[in-house]
C-alpha positions in Angstrom: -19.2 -22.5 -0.1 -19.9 -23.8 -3.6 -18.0 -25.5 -5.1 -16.3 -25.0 -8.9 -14.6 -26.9 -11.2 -11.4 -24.6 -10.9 -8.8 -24.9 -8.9 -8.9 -21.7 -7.2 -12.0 -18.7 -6.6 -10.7 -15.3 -6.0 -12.3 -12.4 -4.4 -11.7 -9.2 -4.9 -12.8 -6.3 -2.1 -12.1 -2.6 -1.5 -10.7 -1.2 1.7 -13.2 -2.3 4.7 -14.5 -4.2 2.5 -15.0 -7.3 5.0 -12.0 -9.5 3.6 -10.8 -10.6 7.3 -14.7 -11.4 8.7 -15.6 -13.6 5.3 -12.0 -15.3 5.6 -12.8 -16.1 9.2 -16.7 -17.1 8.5 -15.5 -19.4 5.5 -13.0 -21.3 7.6 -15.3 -21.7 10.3 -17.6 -23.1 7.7 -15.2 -25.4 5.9 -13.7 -26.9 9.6 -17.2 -28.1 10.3 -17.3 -31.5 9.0 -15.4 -34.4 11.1 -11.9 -34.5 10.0 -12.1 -31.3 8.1 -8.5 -29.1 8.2 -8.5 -25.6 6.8 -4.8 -23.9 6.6 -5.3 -20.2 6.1 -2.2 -18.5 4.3 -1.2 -14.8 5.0 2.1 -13.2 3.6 2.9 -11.8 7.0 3.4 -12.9 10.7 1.1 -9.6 12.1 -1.4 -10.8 9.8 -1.3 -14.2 10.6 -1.4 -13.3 14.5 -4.6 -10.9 13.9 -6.4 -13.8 12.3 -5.7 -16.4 14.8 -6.5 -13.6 17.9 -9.8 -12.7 15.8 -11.1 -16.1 15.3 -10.3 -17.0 18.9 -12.3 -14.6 20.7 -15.6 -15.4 17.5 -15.4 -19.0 18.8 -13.1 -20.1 21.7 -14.5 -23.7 21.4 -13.0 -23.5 17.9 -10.0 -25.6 17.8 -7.4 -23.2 16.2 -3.5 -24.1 15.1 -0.5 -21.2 14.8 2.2 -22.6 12.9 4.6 -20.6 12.9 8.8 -20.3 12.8 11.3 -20.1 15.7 11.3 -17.2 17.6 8.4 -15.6 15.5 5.2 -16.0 17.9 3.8 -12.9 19.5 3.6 -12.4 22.9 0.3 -12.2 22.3 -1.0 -15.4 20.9 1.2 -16.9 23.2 -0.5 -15.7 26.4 -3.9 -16.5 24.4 -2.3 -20.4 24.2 -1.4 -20.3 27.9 -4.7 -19.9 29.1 -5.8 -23.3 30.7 -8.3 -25.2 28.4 -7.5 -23.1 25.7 -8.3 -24.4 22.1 -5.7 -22.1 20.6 -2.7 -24.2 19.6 1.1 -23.3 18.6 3.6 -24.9 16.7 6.4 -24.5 15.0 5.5 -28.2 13.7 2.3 -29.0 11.7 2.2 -32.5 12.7 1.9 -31.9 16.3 -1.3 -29.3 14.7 -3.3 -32.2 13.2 -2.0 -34.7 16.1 -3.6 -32.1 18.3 -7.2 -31.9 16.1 -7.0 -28.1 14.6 -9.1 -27.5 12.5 -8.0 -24.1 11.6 -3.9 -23.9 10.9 -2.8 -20.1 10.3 0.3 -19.4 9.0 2.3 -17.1 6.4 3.1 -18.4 3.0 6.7 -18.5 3.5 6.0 -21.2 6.1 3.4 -23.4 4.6 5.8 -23.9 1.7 7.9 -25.9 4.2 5.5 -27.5 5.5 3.3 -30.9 4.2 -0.2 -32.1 5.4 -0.5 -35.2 6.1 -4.1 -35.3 4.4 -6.2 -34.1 2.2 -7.5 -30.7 1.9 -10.0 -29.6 -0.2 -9.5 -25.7 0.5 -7.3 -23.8 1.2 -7.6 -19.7 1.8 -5.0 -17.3 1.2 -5.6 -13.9 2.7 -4.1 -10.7 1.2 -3.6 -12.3 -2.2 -2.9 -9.6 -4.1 0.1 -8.9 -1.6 1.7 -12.2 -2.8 4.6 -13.0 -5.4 4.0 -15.5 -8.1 6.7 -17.7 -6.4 5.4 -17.6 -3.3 2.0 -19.0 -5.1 4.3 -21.4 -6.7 5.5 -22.6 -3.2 1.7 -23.5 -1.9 -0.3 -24.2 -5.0 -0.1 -28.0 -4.1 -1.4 -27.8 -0.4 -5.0 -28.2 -1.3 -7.2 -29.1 -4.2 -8.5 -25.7 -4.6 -7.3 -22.1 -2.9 -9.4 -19.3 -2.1 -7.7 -16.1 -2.5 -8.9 -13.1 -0.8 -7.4 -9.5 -1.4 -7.8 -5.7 -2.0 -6.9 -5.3 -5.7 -5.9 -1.7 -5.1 -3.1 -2.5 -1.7 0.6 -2.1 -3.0 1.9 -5.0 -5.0 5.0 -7.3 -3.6 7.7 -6.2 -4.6 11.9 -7.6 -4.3 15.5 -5.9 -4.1 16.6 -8.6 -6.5 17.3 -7.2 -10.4 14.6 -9.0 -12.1 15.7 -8.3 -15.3 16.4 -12.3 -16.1 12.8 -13.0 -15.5 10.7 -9.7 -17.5 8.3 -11.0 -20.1 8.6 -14.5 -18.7 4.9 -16.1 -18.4 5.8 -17.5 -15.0 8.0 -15.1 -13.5 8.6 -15.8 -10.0 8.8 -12.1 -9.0 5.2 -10.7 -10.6 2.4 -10.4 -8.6 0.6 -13.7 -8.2 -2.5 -12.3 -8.9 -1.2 -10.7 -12.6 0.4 -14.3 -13.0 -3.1 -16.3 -12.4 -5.1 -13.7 -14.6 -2.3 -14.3 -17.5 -2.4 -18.2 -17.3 -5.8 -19.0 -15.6 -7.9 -16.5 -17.3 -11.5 -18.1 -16.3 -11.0 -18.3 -13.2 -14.3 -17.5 -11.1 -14.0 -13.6 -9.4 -16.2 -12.3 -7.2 -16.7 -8.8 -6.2 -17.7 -7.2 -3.2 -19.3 -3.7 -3.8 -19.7 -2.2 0.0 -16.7 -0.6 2.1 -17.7 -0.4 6.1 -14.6 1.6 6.8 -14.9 4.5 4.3 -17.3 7.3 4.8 -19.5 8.5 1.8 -17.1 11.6 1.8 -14.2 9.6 0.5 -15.4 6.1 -1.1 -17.0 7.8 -4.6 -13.2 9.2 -5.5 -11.9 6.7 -4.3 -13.5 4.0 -5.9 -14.2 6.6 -9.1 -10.0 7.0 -9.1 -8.0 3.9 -7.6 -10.8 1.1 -8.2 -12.5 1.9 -11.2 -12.5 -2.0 -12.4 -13.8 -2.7 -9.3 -16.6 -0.2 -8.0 -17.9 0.0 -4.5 -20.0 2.3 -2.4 -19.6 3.1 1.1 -21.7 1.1 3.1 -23.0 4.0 5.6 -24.8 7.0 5.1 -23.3 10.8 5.5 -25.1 11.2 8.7 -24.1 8.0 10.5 -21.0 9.1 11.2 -19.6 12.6 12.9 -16.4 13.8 14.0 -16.8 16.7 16.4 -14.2 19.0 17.8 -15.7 20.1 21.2 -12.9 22.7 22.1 -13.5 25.8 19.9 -10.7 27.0 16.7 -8.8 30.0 17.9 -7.0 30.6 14.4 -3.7 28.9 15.7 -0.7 29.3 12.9 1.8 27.2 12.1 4.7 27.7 9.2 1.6 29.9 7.8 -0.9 27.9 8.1 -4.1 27.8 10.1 -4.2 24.6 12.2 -7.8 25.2 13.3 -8.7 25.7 9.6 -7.5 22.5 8.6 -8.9 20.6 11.2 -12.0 22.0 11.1 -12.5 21.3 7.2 -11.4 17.9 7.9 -14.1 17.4 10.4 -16.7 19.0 8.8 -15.6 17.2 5.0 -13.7 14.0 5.9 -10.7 15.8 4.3 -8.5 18.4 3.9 -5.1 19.7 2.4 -2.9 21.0 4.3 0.5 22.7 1.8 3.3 24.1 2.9 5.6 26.4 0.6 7.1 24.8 -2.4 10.5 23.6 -1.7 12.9 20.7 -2.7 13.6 18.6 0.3 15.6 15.1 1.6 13.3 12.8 1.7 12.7 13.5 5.6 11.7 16.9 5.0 11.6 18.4 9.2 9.3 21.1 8.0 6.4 18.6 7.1 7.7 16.6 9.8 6.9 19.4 12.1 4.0 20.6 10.9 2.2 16.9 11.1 3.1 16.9 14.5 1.5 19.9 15.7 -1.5 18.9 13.2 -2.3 15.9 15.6 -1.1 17.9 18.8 -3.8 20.4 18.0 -6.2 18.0 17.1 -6.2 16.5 20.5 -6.2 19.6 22.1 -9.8 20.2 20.7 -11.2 17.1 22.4 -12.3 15.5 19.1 -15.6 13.0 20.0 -16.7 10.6 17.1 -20.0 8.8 16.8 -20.8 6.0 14.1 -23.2 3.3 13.2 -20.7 0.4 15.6 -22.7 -0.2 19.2 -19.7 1.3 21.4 -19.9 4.5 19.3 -23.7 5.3 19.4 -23.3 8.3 22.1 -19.8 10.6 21.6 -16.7 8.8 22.3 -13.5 10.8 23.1 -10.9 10.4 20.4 -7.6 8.2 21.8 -3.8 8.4 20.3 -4.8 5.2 19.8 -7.3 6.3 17.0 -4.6 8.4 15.3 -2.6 7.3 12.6 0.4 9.2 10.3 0.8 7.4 7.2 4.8 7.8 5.1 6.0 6.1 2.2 10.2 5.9 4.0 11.3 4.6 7.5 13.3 8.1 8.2 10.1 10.1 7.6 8.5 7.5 10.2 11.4 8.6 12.9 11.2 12.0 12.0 7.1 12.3 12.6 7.9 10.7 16.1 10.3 12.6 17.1 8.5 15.6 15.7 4.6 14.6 17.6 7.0 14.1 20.9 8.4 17.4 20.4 4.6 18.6 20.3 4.0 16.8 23.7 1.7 14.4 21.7 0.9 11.3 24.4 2.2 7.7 23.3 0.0 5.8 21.6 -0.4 7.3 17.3 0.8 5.2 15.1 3.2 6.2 12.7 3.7 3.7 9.8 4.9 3.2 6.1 2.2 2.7 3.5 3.5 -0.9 3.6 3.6 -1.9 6.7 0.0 -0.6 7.8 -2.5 -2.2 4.8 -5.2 -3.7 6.5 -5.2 -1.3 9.9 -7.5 1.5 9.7 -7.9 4.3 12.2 -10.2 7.0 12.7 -8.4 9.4 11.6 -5.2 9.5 9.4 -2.8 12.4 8.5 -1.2 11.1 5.2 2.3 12.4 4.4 2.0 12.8 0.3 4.3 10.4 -1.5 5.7 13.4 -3.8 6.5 16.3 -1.5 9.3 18.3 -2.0 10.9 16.0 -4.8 12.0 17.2 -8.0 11.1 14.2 -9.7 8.6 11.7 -10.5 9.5 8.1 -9.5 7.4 4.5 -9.9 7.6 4.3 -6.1 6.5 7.8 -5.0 3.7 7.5 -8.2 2.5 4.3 -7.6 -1.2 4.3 -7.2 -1.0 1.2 -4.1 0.7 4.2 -2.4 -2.1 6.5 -2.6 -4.8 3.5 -2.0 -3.3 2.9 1.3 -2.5 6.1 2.2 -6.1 7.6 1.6 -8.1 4.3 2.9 -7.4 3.5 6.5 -9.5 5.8 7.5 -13.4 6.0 9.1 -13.8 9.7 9.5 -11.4 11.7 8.5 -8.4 12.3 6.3 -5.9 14.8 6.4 -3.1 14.7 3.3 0.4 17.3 3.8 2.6 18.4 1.5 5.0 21.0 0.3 3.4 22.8 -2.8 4.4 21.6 -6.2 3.0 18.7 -6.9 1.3 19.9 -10.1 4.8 21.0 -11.6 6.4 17.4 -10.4 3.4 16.0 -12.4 3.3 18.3 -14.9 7.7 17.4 -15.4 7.2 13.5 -15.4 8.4 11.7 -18.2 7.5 8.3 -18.8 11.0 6.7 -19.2 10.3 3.0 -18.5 11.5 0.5 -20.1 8.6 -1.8 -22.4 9.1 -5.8 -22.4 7.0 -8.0 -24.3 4.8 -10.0 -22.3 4.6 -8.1 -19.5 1.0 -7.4 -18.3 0.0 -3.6 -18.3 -0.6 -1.4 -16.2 -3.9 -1.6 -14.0 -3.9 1.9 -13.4 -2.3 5.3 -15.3 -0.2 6.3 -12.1 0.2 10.0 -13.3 -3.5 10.0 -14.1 -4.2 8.2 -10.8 -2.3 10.9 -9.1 -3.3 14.1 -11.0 -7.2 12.8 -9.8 -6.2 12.8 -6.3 -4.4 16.0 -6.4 -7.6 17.8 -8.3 -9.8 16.5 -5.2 -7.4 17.7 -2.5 -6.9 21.4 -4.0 -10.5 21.2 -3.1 -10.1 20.8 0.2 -7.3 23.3 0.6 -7.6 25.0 4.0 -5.0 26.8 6.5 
């Protein structure tokens, strides 16, 4: 990698953009020379663990460290340690790392900034960067001479239950993004775009690079035929709450997306009605014996569609219980995940039901609007999207009121969230169906 008189090089890359492959063909790079010690950073334990399992099945011979905290190993890197001759170390000491000659060392954040080399190191790479808090940056800026930091500018920003009030307008606040705090103080620094998303389909990366990325473009990196989504069981105009399930799902295979609206109604936050209605969504997509094909080697003939492919996408934990309960209601086999926006950036799936941030709320609110919502929600996808919601949205919209609070000193905005949102609402009224 070339070097630069700066302390730190970021990268900025859309959804599939190929963050986790260039993080893990960098440090493979970097650990080459004798002596050489490359600590990897990610702000979470899952992403941590997928790294280290990743780069241990590229290159077993690779001598790989997982320092980690009490108690907080997964089973599975453990059993990947076990394995006699295994290269793969653990820790929850980075001494006994180097005294063992890793020349990876994955951790989170939280626990590099409790932990000291003993030498040198010239890089450093933080994965998920734009998920990281300023003081969390603060915490590890001193582990190497330079840091790498590697992120999707458009994933939800971090975020605390604290009141930050104290620290608005400060240049050095410990709670804003570290990203916003580096562009602020280190304006120069070296960024470097990538352009080409491998998990989008054409279908969906021109909005959503045109809407949520317009700072940073990107085009999908296949072509509208690579990739097809078939549903080998015939539509028989099955309704639900009034709407046509076969009609939804047909769009969705034939577009990549598709609307599905139920009445306009005020709801808790765990509406059962949506709840209900996304359950028999993916019951009666299975029971079409849905086959994908795609440019990747195991998918060049039709492979049957898994649970395991299948992912519903909330914004709260009690609309997360209520969609399981509601899919085993349906009789939907184990296997779909059902996640909040924050806990699944950086899976993708092929397809995803998304569960619109503002349905059935009377109100606007910088959680439900924010455009990281939306990003994740619409991107984890490789064939197919489908978004539900209770109608109104345009009247929610239409009612915000912009009632923030302004501080000097505070960096704006990246995006217009009510514009953000009022784009994405235009392009799914297009793909109404049911």
């Amino acid at each position: 990698m070339a070097t630069t008189g700066e302390r730190a090089v970021i990268v900025s890359a859309p959804p599939g953009g190929g963050k986790s492959s260039l993080i893990r063909a960098i440090a493979r790079s970097l650990a080459r020379p004798a002596g050489a010690v490359v600590p990897i950073l990610s702000q979470t334990n899952d992403q941590a663990d997928d790294l280290v399992v990743h780069l241990h099945r590229e290159r077993p011979r690779l001598s790989i460290g997982r320092l980690h905290a009490p108690r907080r190993l997964s089973p599975a890197v453990a059993a990947l340690a076990a394995v006699p001759g295994s290269r793969l170390h653990v820790s929850t000491d980075v001494d006994e790392l180097l005294a063992a000659k890793t020349k990876v060392i994955v951790a989170p954040a939280a626990k590099w900034a409790h932990s000291t080399l003993s030498r040198q190191v010239e890089w450093a790479i933080v994965d998920e960067a734009y998920q990281m808090r300023a003081d969390a940056l603060y915490g590890i800026a001193d582990l190497a001479d330079r840091l790498l930091l590697v992120g999707d500018p458009g994933q939800l920003s971090p975020f605390t239950t604290l009141n930050t009030t104290r620290w608005v307008g400060l240049p050095h606040s410990p709670v804003r993004p570290a990203m916003c705090t580096l562009a602020a103080t280190r304006p120069r620094l070296p960024v470097h775009s990538m352009a080409v998303s491998h998990r989008l389909p054409p279908s969906a990366a021109t909005i959503i690079s045109d809407a949520l990325y317009p700072d940073t473009p990107f085009i999908a990196g296949t072509k509208p035929a690579d990739r097809t989504l078939t549903l080998r069981q015939p539509p028989r105009r099955l309704g639900h709450q009034g709407l046509n399930l076969d009609a939804v799902l047909d769009l969705a295979a034939a577009s990549g997306w598709a609307y599905a609206e139920l009445p306009a109604r005020h709801t808790r936050p765990d509406d059962p009605g949506l709840a209900r209605l996304l359950g028999a969504l993916v019951h009666r997509l299975l029971q079409r014996r849905p086959a994908v094909t795609s440019e990747l080697p195991h998918e060049q003939q039709p492979r049957a569609l898994r649970t395991a492919d299948i992912a519903v996408i909330v914004s709260h934990n009690s609309q997360a219980d209520r969609v399981r309960t509601a899919l085993a209601a349906a009789g939907v086999p184990a296997g779909v995940t059902v996640a909040t926006a924050n806990r699944i950036q950086g899976r993708e799936c092929a397809v995803s039901f998304f569960w619109h941030p503002l349905s059935g709320r009377r109100d606007t609110s910088p959680f439900h609007i924010d455009p990281g919502r939306l990003a994740v929600g619409l991107t984890r996808h490789r064939h197919a999207v489908i978004v539900a919601s209770r109608a109104g949205l345009d009247d929610c919209l239409l009612e915000s009121a912009d009632t923030d609070d302004l501080y000097l000193g505070e960096p704006e905005q990246r995006l217009d969230p009510i514009e953000v949102n009022w784009r994405i609402l235009n392009h799914l009224m297009n793909h109404q169906a049911g």
